[in-house]
ZAKE-8508 format. One record per residue (C-alpha): residue number from 0; residue in one letter; x, y, z. Coordinates in steps of 0.25 Angstrom, whole numbers, plus 5000, padded with zeros to 4 digits. Each point is the difference from the previous one (the first is absolute). Example, Ala and Ser with C-alpha at 12.3 -4.5 7.8 and 13.67 -1.06 7.14 Angstrom:
2
+-----+--------+------+------+------+
: num : residu :    u :    v :    w :
+-----+--------+------+------+------+
:   0 :      A : 5049 : 4982 : 5031 :
:   1 :      S : 5006 : 5014 : 4998 :
+-----+--------+------+------+------+
This chain:
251
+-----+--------+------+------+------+
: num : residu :    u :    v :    w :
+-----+--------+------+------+------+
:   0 :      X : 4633 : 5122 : 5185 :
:   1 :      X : 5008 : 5011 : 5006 :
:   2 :      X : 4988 : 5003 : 5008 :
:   3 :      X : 4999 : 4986 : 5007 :
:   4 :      X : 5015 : 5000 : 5002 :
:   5 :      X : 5001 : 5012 : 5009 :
:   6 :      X : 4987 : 4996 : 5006 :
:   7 :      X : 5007 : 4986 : 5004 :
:   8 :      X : 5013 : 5008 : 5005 :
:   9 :      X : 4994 : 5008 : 5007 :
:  10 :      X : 4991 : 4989 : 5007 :
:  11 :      X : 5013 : 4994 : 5004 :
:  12 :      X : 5007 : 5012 : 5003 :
:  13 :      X : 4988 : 5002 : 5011 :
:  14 :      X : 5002 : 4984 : 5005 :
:  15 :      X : 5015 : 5004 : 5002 :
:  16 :      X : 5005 : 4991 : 4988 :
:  17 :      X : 5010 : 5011 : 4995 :
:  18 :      X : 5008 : 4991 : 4991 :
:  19 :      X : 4986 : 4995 : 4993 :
:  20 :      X : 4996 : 5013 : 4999 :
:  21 :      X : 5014 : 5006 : 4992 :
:  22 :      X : 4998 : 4988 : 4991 :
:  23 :      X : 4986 : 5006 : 4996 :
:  24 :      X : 5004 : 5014 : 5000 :
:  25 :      X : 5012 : 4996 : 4989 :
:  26 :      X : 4991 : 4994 : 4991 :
:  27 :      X : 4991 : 5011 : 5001 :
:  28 :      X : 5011 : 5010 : 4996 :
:  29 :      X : 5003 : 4991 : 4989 :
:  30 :      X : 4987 : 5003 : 4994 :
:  31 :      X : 4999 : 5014 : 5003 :
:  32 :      X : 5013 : 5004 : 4995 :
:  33 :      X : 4995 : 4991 : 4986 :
:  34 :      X : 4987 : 5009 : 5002 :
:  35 :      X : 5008 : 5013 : 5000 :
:  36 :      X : 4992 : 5002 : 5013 :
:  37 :      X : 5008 : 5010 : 5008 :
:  38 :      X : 4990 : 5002 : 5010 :
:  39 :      X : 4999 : 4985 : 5002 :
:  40 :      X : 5013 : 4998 : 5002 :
:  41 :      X : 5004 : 5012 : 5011 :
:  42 :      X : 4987 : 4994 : 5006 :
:  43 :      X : 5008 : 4985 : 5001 :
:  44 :      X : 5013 : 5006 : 5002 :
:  45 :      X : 4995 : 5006 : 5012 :
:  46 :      X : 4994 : 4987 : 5004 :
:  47 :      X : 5015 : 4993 : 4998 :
:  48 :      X : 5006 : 5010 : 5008 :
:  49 :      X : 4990 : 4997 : 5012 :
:  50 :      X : 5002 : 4985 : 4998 :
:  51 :      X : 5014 : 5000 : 5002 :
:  52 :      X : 4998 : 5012 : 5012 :
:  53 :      X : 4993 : 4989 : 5007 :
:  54 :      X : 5010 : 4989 : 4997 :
:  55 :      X : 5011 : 5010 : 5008 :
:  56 :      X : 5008 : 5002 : 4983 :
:  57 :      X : 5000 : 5017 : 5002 :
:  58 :      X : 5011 : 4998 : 4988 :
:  59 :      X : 4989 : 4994 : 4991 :
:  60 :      X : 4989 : 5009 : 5004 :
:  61 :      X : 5005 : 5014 : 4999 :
:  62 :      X : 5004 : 4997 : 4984 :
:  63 :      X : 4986 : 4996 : 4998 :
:  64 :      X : 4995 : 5010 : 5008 :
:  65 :      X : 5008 : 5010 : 4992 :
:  66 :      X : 4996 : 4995 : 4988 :
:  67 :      X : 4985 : 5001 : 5002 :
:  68 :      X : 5005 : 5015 : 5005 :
:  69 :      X : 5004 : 5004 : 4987 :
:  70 :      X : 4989 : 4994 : 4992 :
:  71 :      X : 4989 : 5007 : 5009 :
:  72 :      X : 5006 : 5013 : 4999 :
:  73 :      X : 5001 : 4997 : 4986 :
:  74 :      X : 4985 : 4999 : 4998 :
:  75 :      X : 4999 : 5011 : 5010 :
:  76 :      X : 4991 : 4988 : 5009 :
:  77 :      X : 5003 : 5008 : 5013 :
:  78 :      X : 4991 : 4989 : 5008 :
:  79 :      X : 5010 : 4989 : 4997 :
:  80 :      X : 5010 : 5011 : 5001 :
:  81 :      X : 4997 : 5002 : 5015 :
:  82 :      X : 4998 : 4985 : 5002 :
:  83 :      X : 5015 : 4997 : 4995 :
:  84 :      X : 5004 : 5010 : 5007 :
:  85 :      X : 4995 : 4997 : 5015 :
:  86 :      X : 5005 : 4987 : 4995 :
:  87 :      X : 5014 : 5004 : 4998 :
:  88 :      X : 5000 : 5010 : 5014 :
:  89 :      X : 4998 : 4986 : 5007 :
:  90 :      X : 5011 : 4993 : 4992 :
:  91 :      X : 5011 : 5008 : 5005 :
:  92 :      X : 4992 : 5004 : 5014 :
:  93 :      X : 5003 : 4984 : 5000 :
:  94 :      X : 5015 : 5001 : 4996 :
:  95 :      X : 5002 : 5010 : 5011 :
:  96 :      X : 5000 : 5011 : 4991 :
:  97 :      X : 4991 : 5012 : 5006 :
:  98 :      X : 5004 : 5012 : 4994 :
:  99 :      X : 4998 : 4993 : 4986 :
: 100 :      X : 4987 : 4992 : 5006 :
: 101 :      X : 4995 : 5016 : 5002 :
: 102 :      X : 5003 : 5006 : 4987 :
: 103 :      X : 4991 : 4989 : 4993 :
: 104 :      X : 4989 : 5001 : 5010 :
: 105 :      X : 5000 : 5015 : 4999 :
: 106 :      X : 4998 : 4997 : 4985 :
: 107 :      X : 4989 : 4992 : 5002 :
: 108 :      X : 4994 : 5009 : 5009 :
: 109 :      X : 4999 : 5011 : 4991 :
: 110 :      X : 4995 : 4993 : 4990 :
: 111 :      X : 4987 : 4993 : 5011 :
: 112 :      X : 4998 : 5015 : 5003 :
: 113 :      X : 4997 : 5004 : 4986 :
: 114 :      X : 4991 : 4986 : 4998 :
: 115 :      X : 4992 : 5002 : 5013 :
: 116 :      X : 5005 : 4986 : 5003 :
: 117 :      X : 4997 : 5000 : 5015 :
: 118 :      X : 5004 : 4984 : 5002 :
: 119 :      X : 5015 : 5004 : 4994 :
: 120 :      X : 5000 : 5011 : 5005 :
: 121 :      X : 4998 : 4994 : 5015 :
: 122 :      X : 5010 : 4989 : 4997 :
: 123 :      X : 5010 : 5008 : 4994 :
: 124 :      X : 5000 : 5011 : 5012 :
: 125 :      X : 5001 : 4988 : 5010 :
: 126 :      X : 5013 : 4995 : 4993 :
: 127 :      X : 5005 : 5015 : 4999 :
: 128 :      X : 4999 : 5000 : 5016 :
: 129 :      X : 5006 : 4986 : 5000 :
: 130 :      X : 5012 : 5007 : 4992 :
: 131 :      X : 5001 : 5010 : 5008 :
: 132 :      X : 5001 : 4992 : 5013 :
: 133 :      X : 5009 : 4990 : 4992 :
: 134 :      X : 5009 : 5014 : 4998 :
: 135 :      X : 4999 : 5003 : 5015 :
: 136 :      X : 4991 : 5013 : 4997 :
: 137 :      X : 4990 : 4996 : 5011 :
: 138 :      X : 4992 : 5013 : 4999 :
: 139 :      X : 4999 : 5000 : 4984 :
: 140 :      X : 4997 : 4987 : 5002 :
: 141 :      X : 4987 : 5004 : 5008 :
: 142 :      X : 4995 : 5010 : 4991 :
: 143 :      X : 4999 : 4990 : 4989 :
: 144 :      X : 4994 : 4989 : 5012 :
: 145 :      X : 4989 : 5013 : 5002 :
: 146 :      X : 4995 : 4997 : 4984 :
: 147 :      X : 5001 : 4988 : 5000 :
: 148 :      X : 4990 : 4998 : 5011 :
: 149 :      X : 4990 : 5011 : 4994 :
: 150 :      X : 5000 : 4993 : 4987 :
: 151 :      X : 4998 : 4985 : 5007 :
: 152 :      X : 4990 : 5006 : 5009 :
: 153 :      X : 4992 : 5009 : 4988 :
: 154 :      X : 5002 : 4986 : 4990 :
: 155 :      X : 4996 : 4990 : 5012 :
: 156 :      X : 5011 : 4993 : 5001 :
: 157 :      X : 5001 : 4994 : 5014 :
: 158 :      X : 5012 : 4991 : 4997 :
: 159 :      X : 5009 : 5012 : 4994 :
: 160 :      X : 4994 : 5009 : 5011 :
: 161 :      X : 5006 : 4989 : 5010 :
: 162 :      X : 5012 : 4999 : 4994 :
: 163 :      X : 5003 : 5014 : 5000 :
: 164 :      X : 4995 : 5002 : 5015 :
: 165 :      X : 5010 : 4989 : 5003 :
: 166 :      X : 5011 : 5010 : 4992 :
: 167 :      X : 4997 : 5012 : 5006 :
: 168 :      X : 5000 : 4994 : 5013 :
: 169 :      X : 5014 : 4994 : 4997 :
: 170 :      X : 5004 : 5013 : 4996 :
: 171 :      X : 4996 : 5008 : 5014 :
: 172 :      X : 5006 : 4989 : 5007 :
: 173 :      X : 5014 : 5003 : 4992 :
: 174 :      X : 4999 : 5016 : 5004 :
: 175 :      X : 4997 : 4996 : 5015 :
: 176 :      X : 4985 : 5002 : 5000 :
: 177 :      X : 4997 : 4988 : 5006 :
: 178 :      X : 4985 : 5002 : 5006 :
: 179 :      X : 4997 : 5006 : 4985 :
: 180 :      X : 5007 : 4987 : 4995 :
: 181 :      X : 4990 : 4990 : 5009 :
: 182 :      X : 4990 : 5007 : 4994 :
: 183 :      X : 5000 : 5000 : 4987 :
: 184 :      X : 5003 : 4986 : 5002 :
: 185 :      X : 4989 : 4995 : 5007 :
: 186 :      X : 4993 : 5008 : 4991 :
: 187 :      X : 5006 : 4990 : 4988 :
: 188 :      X : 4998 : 4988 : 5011 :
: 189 :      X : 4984 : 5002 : 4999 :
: 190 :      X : 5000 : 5000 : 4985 :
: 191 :      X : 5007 : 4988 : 4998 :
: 192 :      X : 4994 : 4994 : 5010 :
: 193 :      X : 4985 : 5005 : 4993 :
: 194 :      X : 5004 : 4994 : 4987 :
: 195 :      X : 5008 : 4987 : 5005 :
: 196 :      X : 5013 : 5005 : 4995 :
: 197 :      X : 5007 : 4990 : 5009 :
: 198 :      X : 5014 : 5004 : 4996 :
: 199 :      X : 4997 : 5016 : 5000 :
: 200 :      X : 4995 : 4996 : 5014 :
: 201 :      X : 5012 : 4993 : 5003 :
: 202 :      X : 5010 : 5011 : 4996 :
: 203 :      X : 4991 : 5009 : 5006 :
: 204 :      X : 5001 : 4993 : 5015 :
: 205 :      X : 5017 : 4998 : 4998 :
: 206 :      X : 5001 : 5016 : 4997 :
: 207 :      X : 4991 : 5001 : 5014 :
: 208 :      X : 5009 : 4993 : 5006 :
: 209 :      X : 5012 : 5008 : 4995 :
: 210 :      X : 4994 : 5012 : 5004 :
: 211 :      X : 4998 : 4995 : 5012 :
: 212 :      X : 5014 : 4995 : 5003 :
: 213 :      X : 5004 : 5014 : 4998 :
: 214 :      X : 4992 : 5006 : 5011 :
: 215 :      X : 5007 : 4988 : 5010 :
: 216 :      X : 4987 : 4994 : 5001 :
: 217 :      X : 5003 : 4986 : 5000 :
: 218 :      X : 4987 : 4994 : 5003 :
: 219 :      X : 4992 : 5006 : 4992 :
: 220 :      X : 5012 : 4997 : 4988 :
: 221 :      X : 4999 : 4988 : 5002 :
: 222 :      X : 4985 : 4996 : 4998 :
: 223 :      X : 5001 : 5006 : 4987 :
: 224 :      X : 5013 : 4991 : 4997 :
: 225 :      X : 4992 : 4990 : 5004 :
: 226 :      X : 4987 : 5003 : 4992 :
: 227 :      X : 5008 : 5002 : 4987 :
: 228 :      X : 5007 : 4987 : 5001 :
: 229 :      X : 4986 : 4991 : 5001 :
: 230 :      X : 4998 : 5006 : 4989 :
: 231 :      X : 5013 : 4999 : 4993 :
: 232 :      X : 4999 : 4985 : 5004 :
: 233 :      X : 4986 : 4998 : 4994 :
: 234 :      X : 5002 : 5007 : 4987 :
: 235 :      X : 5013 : 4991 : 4998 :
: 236 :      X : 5008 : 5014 : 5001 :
: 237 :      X : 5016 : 4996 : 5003 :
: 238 :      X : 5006 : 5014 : 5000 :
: 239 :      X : 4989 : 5003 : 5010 :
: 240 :      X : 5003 : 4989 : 5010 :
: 241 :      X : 5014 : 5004 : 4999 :
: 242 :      X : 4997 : 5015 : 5000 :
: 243 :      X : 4991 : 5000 : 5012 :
: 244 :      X : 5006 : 4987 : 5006 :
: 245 :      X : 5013 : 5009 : 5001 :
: 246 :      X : 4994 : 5012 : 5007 :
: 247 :      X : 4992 : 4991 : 5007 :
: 248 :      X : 5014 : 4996 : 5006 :
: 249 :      X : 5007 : 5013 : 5002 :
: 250 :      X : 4990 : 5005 : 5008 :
+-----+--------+------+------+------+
C-alpha cells in the first residue's frame, strides 16, 4: 500500500539510504496521482525534494519542492505550505542564494505565526538569522539569533538552544565583541557537552580557540585547538582535523 511504502521510505530515508528511499517515494506518487490524491502526493513530493536535498541534487529538489508548493497552496494545507517552504529557504540558502533563501523563510514565518507553530517557528528564525549573517548583516542577524533562543529555550530544545548560542556567539566575535563571544560560547560548550553532542561540542571549542586567537592569546587558543581536534579525531571528522590542525599551525 501507499501507506507501507512511504513508511519504508521514510525508514530508509532516516538509515541515510536516499537512493532506497526515492525508489519508494516514486512508487508512492504513482499511486497517489492514480488516487487523485493531491494531498498525498504534495506530501511525497515534498519527501522527493528532501531525498535528493540530502544527496547534494539542489536541481531535482527545488522542482519537487515547487511542485508540492503549488499543490498545498491549492488546497490551502498551510502546514505543508510552511513545511515546503522552510524547505525551499534552505535549498537556495545552500546554493549561496540569501536574499532568495530569505523571502521563502519569511513566508514560512508568517505563515508558523498564524499556526502557533513554535517548533517552525524556532527553526525558521534561526535560518533567517543564518541568512542574514550569510548576507553580512551581523546585527539583523542577532535579532532573529534573539527569537531563536526564546523559542528553543520556551519549547526545550537544548540542541537548537546550543546551536543558536554557538551563532550568536559567532556573530559577536565578527562585530569585535570578543568577551560577549566567549561567552556565549561556552554557554553553547556546556550544552553540548550535557547532552553528549560531541560535534556541537567540538565546533564549540574550535570557535573558542578562534576567539581566542583574536585576543593574542596564544596559549589559551591553543588548548581549544587542541581539545577540538581529539574530538575531530574521535568522531572520524576530516574537515575538522584539517580545520583545527591548520590553526593549530598558525599559531
Amino acid at each position: 500500500s501507499a501507506q507501507a511504502l512511504l513508511g519504508l521510505g521514510m525508514a530508509y530515508q532516516q538509515l541515510g539510504d536516499n537512493h532506497r528511499a526515492i525508489g519508494c517515494y516514486e512508487q508512492v506518487l504513482v499511486i497517489t496521482r492514480d488516487m487523485n490524491d493531491a494531498l498525498g502526493d504534495s506530501s511525497v513530493l515534498n519527501n522527493l525534494g528532501v531525498a535528493h536535498k540530502n544527496l547534494g541534487d539542489l536541481g531535482k529538489a527545488i522542482p519537487y519542492y515547487e511542485q508540492a508548493l503549488t499543490i498545498d497552496r491549492k488546497l490551502g494545507h498551510e502546514r505543508g505550505e510552511s513545511d515546503v517552504l522552510g524547505n525551499l529557504g534552505v535549498a537556495y540558502k545552500n546554493l549561496g542564494d540569501a536574499n532568495r533563501a530569505i523571502v521563502y523563510y519569511e513566508q514560512a514565518l508568517t505563515i508558523q505565526r498564524e499556526l502557533g507553530d513554535r517548533i517552525g517557528e524556532g527553526t525558521t528564525v534561526g535560518n533567517l538569522g543564518v541568512a542574514y549573517k550569510n548576507l553580512g548583516d551581523t546585527r539583523q542577524a542577532i535579532k532573529y539569533y534573539e527569537q531563536a533562543l526564546i523559542v528553543c529555550r520556551e519549547i526545550g530544545d537544548p540542541q537548537r538552544e546550543a546551536s543558536t548560542l554557538g551563532n550568536f556567539g559567532e556573530a559577536y566575535r565578527l562585530l569585535g565583541d570578543t568577551h560577549g563571544a566567549i561567552n556565549l560560547t561556552e554557554q553553547a560548550l556546556a550544552i553540548h557537552r550535557e547532552i553528549g553532542s560531541r560535534r556541537g561540542e567540538e565546533t564549540a571549542l574550535g570557535n573558542l580557540g578562534l576567539t581566542y586567537a583574536g585576543l593574542d592569546d596564544t596559549h589559551r587558543a591553543s588548548e581549544f585547538y587542541r581539545q577540538a581536534l581529539a574530538i575531530a579525531r574521535e568522531i572520524g571528522d576530516i574537515s575538522g582535523v584539517a580545520g583545527h590542525s591548520f590553526h593549530t599551525a598558525r599559531l
